[in-house]
Biopython code that builds the backbone (N, CA, C, O; Angstrom):
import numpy as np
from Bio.PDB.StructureBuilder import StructureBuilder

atoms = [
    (1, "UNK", "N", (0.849, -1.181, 0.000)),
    (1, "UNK", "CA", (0.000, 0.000, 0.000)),
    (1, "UNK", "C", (0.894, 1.243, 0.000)),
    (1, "UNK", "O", (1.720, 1.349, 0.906)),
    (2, "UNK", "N", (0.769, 2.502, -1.246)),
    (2, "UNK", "CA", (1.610, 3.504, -1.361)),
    (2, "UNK", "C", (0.635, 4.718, -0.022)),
    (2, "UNK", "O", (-0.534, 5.066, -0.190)),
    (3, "UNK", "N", (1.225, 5.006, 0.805)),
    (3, "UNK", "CA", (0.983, 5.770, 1.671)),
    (3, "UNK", "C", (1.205, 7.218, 1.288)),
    (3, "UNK", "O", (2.299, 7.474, 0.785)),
    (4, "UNK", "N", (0.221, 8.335, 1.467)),
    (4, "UNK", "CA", (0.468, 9.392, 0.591)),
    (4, "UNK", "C", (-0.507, 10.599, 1.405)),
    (4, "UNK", "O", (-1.222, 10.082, 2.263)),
    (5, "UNK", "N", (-0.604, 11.563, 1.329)),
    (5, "UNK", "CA", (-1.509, 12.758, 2.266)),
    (5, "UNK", "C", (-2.944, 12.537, 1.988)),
    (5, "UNK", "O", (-3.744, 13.075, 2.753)),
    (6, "UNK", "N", (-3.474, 11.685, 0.814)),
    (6, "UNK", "CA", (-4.445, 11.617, 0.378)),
    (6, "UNK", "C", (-4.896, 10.038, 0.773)),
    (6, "UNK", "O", (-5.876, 9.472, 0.289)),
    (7, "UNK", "N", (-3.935, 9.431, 1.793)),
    (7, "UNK", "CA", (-4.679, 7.561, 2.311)),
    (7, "UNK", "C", (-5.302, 8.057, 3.354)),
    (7, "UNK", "O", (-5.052, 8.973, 4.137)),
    (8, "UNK", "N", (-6.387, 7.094, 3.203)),
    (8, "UNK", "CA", (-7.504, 7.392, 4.098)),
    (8, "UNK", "C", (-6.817, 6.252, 5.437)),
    (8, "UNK", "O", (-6.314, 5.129, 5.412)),
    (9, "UNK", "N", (-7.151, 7.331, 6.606)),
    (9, "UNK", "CA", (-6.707, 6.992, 8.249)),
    (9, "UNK", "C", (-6.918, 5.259, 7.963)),
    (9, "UNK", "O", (-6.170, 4.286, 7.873)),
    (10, "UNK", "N", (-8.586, 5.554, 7.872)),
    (10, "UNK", "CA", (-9.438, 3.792, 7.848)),
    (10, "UNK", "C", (-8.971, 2.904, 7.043)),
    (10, "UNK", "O", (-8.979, 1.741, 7.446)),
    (11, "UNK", "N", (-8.446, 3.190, 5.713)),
    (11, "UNK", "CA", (-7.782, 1.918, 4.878)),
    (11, "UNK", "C", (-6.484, 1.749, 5.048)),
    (11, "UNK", "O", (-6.020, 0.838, 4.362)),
    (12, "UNK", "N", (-5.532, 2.468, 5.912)),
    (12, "UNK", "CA", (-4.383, 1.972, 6.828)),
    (12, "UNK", "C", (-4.470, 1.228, 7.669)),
    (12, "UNK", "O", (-3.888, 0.144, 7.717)),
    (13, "UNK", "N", (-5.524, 1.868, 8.819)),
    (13, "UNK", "CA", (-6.077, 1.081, 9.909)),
    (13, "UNK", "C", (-6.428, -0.411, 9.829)),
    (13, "UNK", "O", (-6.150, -1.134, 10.786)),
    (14, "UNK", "N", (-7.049, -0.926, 8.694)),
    (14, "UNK", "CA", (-8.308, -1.812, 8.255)),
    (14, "UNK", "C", (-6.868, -2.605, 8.023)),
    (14, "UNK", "O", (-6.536, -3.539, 8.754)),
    (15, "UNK", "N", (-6.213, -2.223, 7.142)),
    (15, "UNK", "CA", (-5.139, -3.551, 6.632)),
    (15, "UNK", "C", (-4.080, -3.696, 7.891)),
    (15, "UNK", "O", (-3.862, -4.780, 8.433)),
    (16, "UNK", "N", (-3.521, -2.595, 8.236)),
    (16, "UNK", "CA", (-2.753, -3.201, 9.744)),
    (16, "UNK", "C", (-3.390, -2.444, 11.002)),
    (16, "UNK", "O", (-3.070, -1.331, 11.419)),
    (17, "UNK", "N", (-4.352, -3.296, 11.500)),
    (17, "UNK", "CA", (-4.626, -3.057, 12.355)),
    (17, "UNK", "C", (-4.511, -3.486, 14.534)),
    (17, "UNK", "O", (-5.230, -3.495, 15.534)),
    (18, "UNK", "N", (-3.242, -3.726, 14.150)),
    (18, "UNK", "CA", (-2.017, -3.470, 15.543)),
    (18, "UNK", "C", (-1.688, -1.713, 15.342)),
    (18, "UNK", "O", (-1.212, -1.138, 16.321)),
    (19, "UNK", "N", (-1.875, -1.138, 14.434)),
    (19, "UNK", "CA", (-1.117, 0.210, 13.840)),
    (19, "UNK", "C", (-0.877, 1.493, 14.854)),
    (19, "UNK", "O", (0.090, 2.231, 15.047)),
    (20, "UNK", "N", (-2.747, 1.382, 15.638)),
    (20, "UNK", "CA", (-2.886, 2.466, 16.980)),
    (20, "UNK", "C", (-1.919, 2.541, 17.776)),
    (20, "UNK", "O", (-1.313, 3.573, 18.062)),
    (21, "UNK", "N", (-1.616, 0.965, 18.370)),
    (21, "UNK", "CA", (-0.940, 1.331, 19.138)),
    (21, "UNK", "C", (0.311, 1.656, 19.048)),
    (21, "UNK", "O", (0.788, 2.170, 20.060)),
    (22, "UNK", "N", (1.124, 1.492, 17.981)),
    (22, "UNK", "CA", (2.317, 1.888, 17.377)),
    (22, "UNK", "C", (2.279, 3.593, 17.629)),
    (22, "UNK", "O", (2.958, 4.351, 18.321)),
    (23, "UNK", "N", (1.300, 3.751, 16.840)),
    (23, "UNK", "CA", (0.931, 5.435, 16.773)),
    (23, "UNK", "C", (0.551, 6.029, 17.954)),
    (23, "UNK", "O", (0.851, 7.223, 17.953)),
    (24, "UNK", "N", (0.211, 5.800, 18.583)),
    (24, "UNK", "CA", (0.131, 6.357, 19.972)),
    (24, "UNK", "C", (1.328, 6.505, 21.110)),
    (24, "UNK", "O", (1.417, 7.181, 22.135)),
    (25, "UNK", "N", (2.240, 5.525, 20.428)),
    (25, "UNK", "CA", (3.466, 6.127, 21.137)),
    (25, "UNK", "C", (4.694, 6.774, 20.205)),
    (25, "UNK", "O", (5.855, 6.935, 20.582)),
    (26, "UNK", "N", (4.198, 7.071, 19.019)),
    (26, "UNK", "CA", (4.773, 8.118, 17.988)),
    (26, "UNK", "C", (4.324, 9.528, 18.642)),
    (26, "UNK", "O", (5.031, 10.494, 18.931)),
    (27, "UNK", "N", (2.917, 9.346, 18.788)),
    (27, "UNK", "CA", (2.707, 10.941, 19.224)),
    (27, "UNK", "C", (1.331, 10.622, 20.145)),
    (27, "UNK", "O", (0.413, 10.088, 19.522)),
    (28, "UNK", "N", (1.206, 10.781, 20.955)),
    (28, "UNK", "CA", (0.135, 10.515, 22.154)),
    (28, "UNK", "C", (-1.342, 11.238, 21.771)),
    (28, "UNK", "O", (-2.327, 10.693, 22.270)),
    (29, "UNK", "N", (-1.499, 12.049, 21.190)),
    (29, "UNK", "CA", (-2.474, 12.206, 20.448)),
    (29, "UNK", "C", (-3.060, 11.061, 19.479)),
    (29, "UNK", "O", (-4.269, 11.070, 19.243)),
    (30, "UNK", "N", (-2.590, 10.502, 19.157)),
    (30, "UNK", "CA", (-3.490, 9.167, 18.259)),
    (30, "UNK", "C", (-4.036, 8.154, 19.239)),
    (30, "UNK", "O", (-4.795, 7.359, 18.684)),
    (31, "UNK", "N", (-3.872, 7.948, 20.545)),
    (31, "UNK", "CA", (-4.754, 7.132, 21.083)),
    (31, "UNK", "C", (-6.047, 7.364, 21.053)),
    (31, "UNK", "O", (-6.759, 6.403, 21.342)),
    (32, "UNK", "N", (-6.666, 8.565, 20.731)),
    (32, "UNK", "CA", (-7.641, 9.042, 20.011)),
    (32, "UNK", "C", (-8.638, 8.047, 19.477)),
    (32, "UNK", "O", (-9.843, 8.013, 19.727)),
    (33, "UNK", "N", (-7.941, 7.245, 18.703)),
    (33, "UNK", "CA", (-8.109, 6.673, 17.213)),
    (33, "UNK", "C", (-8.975, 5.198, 18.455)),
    (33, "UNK", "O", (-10.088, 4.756, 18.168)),
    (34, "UNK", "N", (-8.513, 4.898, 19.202)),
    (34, "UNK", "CA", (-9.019, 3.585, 19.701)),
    (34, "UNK", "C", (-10.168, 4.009, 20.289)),
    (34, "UNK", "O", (-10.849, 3.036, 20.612)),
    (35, "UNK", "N", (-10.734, 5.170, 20.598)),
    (35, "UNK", "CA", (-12.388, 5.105, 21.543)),
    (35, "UNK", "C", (-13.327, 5.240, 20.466)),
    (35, "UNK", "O", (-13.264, 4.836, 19.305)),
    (36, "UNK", "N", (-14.054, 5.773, 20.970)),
    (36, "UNK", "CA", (-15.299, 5.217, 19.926)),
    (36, "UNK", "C", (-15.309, 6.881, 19.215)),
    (36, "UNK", "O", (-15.054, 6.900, 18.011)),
    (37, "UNK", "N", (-15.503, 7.839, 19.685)),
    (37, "UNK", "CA", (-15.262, 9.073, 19.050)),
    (37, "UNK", "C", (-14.135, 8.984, 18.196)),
    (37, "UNK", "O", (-14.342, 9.206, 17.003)),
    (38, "UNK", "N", (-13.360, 8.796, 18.441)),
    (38, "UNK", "CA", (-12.155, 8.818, 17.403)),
    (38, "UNK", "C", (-12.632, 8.226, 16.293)),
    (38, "UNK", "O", (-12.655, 8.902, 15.264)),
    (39, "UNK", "N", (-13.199, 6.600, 16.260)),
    (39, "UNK", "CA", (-13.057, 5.708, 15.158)),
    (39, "UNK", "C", (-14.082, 6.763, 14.484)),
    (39, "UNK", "O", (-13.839, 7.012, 13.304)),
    (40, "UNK", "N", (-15.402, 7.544, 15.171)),
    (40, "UNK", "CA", (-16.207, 8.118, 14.143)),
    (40, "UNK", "C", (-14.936, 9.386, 13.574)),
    (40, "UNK", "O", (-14.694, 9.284, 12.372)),
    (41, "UNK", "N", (-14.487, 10.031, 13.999)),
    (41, "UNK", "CA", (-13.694, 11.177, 13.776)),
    (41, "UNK", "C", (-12.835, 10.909, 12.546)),
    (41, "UNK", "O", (-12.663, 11.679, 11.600)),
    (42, "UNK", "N", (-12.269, 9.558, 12.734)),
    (42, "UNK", "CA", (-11.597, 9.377, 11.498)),
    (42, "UNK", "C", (-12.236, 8.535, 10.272)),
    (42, "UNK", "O", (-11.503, 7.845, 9.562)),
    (43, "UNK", "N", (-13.200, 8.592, 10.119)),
    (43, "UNK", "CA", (-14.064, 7.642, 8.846)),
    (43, "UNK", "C", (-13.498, 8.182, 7.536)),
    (43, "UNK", "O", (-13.166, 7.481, 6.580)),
    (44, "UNK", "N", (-13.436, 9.368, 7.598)),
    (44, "UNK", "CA", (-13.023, 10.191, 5.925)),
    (44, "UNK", "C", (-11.817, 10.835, 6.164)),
    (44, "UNK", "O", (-11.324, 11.525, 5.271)),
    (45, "UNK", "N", (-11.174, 10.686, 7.437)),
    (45, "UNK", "CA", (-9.584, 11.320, 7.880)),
    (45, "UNK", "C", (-8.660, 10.944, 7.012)),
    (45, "UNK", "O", (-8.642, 9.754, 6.696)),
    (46, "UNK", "N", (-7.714, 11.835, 6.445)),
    (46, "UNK", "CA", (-6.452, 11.404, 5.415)),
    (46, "UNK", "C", (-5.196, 11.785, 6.654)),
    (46, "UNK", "O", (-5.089, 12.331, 7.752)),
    (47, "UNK", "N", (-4.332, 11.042, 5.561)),
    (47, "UNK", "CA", (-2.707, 11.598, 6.606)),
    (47, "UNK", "C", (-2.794, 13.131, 6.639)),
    (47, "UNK", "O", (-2.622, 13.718, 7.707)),
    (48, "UNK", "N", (-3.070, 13.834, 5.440)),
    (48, "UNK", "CA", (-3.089, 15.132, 5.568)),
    (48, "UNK", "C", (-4.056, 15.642, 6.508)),
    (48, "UNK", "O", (-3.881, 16.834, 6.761)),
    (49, "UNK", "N", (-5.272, 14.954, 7.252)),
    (49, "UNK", "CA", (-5.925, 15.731, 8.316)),
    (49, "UNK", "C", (-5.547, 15.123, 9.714)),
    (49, "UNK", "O", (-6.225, 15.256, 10.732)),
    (50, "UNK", "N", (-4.352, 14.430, 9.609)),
    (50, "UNK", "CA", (-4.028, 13.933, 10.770)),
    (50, "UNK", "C", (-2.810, 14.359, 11.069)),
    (50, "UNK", "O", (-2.263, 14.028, 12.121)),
    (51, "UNK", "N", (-2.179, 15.231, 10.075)),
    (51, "UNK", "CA", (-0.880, 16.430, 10.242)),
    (51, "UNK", "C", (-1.336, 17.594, 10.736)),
    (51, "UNK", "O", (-0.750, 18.482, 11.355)),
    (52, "UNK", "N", (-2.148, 17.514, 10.482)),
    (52, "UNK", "CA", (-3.212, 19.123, 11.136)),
    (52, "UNK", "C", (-3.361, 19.149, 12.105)),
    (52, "UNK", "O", (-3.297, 20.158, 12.807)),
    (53, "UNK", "N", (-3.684, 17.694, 12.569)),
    (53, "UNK", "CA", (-4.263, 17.414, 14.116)),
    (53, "UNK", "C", (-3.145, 17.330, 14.982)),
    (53, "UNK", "O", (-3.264, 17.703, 16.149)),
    (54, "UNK", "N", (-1.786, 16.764, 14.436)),
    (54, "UNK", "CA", (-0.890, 16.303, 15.703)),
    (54, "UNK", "C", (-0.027, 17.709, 15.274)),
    (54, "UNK", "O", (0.281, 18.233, 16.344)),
    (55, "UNK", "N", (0.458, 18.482, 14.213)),
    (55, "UNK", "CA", (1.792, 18.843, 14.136)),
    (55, "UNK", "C", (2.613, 18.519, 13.832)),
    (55, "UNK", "O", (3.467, 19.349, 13.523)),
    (56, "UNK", "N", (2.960, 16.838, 13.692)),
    (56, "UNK", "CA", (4.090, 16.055, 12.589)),
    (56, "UNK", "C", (3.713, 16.328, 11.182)),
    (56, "UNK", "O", (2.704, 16.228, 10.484)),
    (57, "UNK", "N", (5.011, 16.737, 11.050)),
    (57, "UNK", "CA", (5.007, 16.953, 9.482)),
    (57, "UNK", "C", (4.537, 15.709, 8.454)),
    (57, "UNK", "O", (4.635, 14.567, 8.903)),
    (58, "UNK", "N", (4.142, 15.854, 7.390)),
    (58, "UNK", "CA", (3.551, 14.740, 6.877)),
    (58, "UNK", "C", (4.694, 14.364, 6.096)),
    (58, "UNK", "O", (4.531, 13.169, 5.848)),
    (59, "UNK", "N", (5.819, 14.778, 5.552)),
    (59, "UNK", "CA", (6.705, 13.275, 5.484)),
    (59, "UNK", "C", (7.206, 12.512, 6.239)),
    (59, "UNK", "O", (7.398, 11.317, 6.014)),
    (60, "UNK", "N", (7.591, 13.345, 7.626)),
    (60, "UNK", "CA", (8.042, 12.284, 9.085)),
    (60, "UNK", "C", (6.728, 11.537, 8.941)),
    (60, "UNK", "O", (6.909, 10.369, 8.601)),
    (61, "UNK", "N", (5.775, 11.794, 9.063)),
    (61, "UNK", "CA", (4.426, 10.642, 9.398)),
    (61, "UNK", "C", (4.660, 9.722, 8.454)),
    (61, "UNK", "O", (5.126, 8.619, 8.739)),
    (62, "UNK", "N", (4.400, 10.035, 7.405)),
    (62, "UNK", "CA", (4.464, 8.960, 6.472)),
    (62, "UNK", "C", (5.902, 7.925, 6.013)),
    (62, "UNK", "O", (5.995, 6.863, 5.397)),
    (63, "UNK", "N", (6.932, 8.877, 6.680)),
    (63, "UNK", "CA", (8.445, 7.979, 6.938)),
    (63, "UNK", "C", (7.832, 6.818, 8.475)),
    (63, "UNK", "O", (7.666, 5.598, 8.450)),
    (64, "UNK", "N", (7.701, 7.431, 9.222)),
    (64, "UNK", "CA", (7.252, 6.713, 10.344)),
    (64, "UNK", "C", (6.383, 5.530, 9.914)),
    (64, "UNK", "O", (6.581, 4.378, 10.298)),
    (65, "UNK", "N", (5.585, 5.839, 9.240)),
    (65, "UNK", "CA", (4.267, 4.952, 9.236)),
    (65, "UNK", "C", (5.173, 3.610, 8.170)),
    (65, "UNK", "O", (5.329, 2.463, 8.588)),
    (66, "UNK", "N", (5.628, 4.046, 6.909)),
    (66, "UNK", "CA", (6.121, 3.054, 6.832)),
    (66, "UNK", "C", (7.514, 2.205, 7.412)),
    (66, "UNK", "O", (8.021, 1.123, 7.117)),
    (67, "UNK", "N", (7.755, 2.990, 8.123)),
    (67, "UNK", "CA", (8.950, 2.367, 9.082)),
    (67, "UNK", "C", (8.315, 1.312, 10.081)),
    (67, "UNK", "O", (8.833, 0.230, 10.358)),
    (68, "UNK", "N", (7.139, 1.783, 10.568)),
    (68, "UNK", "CA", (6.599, 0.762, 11.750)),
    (68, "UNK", "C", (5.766, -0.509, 10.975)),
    (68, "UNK", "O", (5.470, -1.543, 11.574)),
    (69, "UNK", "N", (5.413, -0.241, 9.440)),
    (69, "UNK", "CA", (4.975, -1.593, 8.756)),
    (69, "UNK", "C", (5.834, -2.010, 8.224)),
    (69, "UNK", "O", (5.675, -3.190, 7.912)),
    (70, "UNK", "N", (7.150, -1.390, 7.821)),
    (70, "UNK", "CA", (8.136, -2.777, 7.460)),
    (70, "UNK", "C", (8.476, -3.589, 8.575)),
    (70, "UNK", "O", (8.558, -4.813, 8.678)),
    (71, "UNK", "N", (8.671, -2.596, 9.456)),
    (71, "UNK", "CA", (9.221, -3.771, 10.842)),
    (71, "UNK", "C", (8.286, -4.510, 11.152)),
    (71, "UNK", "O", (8.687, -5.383, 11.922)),
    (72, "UNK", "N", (7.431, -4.574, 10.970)),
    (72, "UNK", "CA", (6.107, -5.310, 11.664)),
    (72, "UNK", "C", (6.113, -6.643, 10.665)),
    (72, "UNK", "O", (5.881, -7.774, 11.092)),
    (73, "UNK", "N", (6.392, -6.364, 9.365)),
    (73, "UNK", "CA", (6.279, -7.559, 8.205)),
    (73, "UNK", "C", (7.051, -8.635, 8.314)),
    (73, "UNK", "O", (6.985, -9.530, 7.471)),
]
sb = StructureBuilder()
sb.init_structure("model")
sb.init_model(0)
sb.init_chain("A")
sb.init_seg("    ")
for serial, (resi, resn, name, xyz) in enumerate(atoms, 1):
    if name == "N":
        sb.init_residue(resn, " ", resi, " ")
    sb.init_atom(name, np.array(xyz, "f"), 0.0, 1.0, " ", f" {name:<3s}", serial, name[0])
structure = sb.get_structure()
């Protein structure tokens, strides 16, 4: 999966979904993502509205993000 400002939160989530908790200790703001408000919050969320939300720049995020699914593979 090419990860990009325009992947949706949910079709990251959906295929690795161990991912939260990875992300929640990237930036403590994404534990978010595990209550029930969150999961509605992010239904149509992209990386680009989740750079908005934390302040990581969206190529660190998206370096990160695939850093924590290669290791995971």
């Amino acid at each position: 999966m090419e990860i990009n400002a325009q992947t949706k939160l949910t079709d990251i989530l959906d295929k690795y979904p161990w991912l939260p908790d990875e992300l929640a200790k990237l930036d403590g703001r994404f534990k978010i993502i595990k209550t029930p408000v969150g999961k509605m919050m992010i239904k149509n969320a992209t990386i680009a509205d989740a750079v908005k939300k934390t302040g990581l720049q969206e190529d660190v995020l998206i370096a990160e993000l695939n850093k924590l699914i290669a290791a995971h593979g």
